[in-house]
C-alpha positions in Angstrom: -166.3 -199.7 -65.9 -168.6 -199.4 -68.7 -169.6 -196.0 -70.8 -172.8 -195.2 -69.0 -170.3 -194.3 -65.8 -168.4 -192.0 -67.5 -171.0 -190.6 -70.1 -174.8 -189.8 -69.0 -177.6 -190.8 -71.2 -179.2 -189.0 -74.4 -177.4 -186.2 -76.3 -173.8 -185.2 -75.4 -171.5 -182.8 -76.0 -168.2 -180.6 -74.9 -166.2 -182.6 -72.1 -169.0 -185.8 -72.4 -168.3 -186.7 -76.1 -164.5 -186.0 -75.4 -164.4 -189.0 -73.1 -166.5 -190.9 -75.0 -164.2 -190.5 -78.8 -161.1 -191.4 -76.2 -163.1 -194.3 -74.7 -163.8 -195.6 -78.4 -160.5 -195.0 -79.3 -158.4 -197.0 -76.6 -161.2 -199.9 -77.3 -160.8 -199.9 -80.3 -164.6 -199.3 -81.3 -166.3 -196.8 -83.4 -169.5 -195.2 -83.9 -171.7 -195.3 -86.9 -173.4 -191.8 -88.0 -176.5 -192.4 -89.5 -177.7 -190.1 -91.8 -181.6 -189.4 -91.0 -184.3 -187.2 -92.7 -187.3 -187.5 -90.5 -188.7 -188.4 -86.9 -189.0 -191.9 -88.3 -185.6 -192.6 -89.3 -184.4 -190.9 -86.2 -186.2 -193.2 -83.8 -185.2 -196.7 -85.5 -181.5 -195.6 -85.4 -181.7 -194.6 -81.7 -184.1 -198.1 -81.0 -181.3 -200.1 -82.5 -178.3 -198.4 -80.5 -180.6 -199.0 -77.8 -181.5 -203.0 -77.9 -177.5 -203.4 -78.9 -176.4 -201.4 -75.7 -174.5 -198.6 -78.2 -173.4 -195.0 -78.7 -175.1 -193.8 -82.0 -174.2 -190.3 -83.6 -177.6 -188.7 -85.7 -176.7 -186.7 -88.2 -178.4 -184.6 -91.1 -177.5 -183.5 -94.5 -178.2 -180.3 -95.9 -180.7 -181.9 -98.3 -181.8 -184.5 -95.4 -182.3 -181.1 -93.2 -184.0 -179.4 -95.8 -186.8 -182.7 -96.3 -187.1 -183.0 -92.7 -188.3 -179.4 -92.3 -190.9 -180.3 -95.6 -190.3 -180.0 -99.0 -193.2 -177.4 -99.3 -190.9 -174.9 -97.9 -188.4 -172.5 -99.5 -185.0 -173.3 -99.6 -183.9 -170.2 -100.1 -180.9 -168.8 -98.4 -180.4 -172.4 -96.9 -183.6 -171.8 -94.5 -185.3 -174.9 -94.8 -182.3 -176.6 -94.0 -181.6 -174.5 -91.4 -184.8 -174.8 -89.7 -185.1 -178.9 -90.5 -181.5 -179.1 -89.1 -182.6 -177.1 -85.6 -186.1 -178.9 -85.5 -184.3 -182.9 -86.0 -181.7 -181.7 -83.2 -184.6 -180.8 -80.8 -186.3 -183.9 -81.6 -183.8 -185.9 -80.7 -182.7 -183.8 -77.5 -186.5 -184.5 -76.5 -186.6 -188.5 -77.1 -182.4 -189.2 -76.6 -182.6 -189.5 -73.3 -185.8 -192.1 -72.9 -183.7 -194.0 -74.9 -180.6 -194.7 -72.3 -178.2 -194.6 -74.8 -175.2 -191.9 -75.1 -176.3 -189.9 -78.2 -173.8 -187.5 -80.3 -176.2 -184.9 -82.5 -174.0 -184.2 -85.6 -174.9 -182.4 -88.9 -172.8 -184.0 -92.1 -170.7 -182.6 -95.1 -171.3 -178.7 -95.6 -169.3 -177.6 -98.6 -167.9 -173.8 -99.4 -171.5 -173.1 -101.4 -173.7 -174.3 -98.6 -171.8 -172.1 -95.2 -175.3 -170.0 -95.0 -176.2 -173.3 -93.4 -173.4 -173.9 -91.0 -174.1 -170.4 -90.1 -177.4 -170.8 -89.4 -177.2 -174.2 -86.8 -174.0 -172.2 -85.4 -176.0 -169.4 -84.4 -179.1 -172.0 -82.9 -176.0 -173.9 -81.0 -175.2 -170.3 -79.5 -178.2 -169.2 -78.5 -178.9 -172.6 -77.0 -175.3 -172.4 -74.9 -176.5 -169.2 -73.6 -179.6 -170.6 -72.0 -177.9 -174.4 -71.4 -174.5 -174.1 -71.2 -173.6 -176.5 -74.1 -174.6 -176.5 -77.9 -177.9 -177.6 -79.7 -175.6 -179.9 -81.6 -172.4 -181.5 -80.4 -170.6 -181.5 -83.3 -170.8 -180.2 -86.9 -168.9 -181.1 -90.1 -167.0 -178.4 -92.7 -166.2 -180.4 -96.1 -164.1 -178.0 -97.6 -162.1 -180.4 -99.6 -162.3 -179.3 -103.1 -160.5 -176.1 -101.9 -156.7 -175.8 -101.4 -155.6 -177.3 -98.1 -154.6 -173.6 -97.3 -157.7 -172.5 -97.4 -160.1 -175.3 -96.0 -157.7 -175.0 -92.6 -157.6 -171.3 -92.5 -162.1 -171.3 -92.7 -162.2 -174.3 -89.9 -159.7 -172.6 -88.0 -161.9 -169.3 -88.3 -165.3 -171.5 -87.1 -163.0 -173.6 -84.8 -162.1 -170.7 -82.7 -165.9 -170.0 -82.2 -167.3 -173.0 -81.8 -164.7 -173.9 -78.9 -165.9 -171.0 -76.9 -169.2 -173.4 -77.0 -167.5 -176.4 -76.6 -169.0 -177.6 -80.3 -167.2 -180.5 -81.7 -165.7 -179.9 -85.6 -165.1 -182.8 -88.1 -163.5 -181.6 -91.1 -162.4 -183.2 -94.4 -158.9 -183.6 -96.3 -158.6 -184.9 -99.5 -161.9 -186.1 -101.7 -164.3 -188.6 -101.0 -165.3 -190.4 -104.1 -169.0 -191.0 -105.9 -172.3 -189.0 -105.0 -173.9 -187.9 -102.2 -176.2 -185.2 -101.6 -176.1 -183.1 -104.7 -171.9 -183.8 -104.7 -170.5 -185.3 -107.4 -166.7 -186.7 -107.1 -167.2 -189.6 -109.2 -164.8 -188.0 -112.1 -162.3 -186.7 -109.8 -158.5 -187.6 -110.3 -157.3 -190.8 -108.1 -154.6 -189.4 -106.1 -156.9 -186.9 -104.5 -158.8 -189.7 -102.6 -155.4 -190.0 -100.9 -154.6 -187.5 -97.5 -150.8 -187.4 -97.3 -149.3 -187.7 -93.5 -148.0 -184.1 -93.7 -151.9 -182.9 -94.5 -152.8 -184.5 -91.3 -150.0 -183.0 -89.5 -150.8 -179.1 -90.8 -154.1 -179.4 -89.3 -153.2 -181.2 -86.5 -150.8 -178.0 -85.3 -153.4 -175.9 -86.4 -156.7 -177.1 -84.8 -155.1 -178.0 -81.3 -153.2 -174.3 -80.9 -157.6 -174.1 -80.0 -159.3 -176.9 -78.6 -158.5 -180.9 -79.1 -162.5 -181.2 -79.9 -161.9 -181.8 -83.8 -161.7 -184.8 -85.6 -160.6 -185.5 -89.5 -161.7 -187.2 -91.9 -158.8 -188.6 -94.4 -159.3 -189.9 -97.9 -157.7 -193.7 -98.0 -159.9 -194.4 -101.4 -163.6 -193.9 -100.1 -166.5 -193.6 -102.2 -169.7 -192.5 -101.0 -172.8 -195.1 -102.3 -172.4 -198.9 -102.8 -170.7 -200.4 -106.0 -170.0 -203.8 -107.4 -166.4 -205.5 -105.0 -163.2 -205.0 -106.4 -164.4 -201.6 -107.9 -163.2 -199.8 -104.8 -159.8 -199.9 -103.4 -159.6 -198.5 -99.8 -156.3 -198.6 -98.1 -156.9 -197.9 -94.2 -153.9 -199.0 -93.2 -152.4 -195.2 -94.4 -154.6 -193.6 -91.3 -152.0 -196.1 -89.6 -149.3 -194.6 -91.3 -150.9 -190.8 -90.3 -151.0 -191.4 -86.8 -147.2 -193.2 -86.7 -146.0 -189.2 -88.2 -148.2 -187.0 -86.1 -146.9 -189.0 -83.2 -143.5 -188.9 -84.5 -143.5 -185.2 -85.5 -145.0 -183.9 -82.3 -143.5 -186.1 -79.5 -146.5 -187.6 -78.6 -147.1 -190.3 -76.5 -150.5 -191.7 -77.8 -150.1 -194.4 -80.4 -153.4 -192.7 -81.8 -153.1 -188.8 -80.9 -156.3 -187.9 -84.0 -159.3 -188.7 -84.0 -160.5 -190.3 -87.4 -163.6 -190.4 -89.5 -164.7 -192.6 -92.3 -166.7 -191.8 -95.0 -168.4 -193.9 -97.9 -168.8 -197.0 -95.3 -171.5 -198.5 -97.3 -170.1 -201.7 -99.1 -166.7 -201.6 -96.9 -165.8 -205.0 -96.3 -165.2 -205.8 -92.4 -161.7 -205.9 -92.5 -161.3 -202.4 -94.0 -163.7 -201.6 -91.8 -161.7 -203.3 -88.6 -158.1 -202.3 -90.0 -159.8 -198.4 -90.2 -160.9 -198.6 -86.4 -158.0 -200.4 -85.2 -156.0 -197.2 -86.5 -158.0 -194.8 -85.1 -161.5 -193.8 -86.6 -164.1 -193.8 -84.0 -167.3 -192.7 -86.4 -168.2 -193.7 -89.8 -170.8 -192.7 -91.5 -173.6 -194.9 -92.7 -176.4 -193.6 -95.3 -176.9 -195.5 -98.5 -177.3 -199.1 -96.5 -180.1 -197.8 -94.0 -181.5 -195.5 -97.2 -181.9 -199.6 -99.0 -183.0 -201.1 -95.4 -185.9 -198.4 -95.0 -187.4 -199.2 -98.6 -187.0 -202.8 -98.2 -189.4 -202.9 -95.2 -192.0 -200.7 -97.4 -191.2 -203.1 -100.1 -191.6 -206.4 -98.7 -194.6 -205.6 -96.8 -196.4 -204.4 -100.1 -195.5 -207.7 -101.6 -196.5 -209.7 -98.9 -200.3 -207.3 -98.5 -200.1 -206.3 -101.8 -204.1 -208.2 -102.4 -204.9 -206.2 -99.0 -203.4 -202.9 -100.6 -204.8 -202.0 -103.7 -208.3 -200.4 -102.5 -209.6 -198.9 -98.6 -212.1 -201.6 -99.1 -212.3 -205.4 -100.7 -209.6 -208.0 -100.3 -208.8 -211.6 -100.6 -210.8 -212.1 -97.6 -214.0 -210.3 -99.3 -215.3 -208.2 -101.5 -216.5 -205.5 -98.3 -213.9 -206.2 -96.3 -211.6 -203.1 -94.8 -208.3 -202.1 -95.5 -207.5 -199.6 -93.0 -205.4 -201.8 -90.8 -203.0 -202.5 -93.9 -202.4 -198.9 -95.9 -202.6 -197.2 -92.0 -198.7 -195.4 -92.3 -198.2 -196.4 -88.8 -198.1 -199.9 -90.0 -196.1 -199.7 -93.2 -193.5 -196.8 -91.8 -192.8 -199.3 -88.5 -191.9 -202.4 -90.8 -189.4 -199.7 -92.4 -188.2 -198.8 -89.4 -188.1 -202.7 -88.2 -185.5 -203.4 -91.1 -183.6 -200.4 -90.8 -183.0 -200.9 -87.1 -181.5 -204.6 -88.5 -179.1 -202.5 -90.6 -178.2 -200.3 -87.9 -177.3 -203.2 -85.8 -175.3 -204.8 -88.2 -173.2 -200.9 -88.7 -172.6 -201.2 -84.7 -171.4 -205.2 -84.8 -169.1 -204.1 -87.9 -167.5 -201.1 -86.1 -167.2 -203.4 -83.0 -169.9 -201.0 -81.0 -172.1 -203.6 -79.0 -172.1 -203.7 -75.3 -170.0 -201.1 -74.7 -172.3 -199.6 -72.1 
């Protein structure tokens, strides 16, 4: 039995991306989360899921919402990411399912400073259960990490308890992910605070099931977001191992992997961390800076390879009156962006072991 006859086609949410985090899970496969900031990147992420027979989760940033929506507009009171983050998740509601792949619609890190924004999609993914019966989005994440674990389970618990009566997936985040990403900076924070301890797991464990099971967490085992040299990041999956052995312990259970994990700062993981990580549990890791590289490197190679057919609408090494239209056209130079970043796509589902799971 493959995923397509438990899970339909195009976005999912509630019950339908329940299964499909358990399916992953007891196969051992995860999904990559690909970070997207317009129609463009949107469509070669859910082309690539497509040709490799795989789940794919879209997701937007605050500042990837706010470009998507257009830079001419105001981001004041978080609206522009508001309304980019509304208009990308109804984008992809109205291609997902043309596509015949299972699609999860997520929206990525939302620090304290930025809730306006979480507000704002919340209140979309309401007024869309009220017409639909299921949320806009399927899922949403709350990075509260630089607060005290106190706190950043006491404001998931408080959005928690609404977004279940909607049946709205929440990812949160304990302990810091390293480097930059999206106005972030962690790069000078202290070591052992890229480190979740077993019993941080086991808090929110206790305190996010009491309301639904739909949540998932994302530990810190030594992630940095953005790519760096090797040997300049030391990631230690093998603790998520260690978290699920206590949670299980602790609570009795009888799954071997009772939470659902989440990886972040994937770029420039090698594939064992990357295997050992799924193998323990994480079932969506989020990919950004790679596909961010792959996209300019299809603008870039086509340039160098036209550039004598790109420097005026008219003359070219073929002659001096000869058109240029079919060359600087953005339909042409976008799609050989989108061509290399549906490679890189590929190569994030083959890593995670998410290729003909349909």
């Amino acid at each position: 039995m493959g995923l397509l006859d438990i899970v339909p086609a195009g976005v999912i949410t509630g019950d339908n991306l329940r299964k499909l985090y358990a399916y992953a899970s007891k196969h051992a496969f995860a999904i990559p989360a690909i970070n997207c900031t317009s129609s463009s990147t949107i469509n070669a992420a859910l082309e690539a899921a497509r040709d490799n027979k795989s789940p794919i989760i879209i997701q937007f940033s605050n500042g990837g919402a706010a470009f998507y929506a257009g830079k001419g507009i105001s981001n004041k009171g978080e609206a522009a990411s508001i309304l980019g983050a509304v208009a990308g998740a109804h984008h992809v509601r109205q291609v997902a399912k043309s596509y015949g792949i299972p699609v999860i619609l997520h929206s990525d890190h939302c620090a304290k400073k930025l809730l306006p924004w979480f507000d704002g999609m919340l209140a979309a993914d309401e007024e869309y259960f009220a017409k639909h019966g299921e949320p806009l989005f399927s899922s949403h994440m709350l990075d509260l990490s630089e607060d005290s674990k106190e706190e950043n389970i006491e404001i998931c618990v408080k959005y928690l308890e609404r977004m279940a009566k909607i049946n709205c997936h929440l990812e949160m985040e304990i302990g810091i992910t390293g480097g930059e990403e999206d106005g972030v900076d962690n790069s000078e924070v202290d070591n052992a605070s890229l480190y979740t301890q077993p019993q941080d797991i086991l808090d929110i464990y206790n305190a996010f099931s009491k309301i639904t099971d739909l949540f998932s967490i994302a530990a810190a085992f030594g992630n940095v977001h953005g790519v760096y040299a090797p040997g300049n990041v030391k990631l230690h999956p093998e603790l998520l191992g260690k978290h699920q052995e206590f949670v299980k312990k602790e609570l009795g259970l009888e799954s071997d992997k009772p939470v659902w994990f989440v990886f972040h700062g994937g770029s420039g993981s090698t594939e064992q961390d990357i295997a050992t990580a799924v193998n323990f549990g994480v079932v969506k890791m989020n990919v950004d800076t790679d596909t961010q590289w792959a996209y300019w490197a299809g603008i870039r190679n086509f340039y160098e390879a036209k550039k004598g057919y790109l420097q005026g609408q008219v003359g070219n090494p073929d002659g001096a009156n000869k058109p240029n239209k079919k060359f600087y056209d953005p339909r042409v130079w976008v799609r050989e962006a989108e061509k290399t970043m549906v490679d890189r796509v590929q190569q994030a589902c083959k890593d995670l072991g998410n290729v003909n799971v349909l």
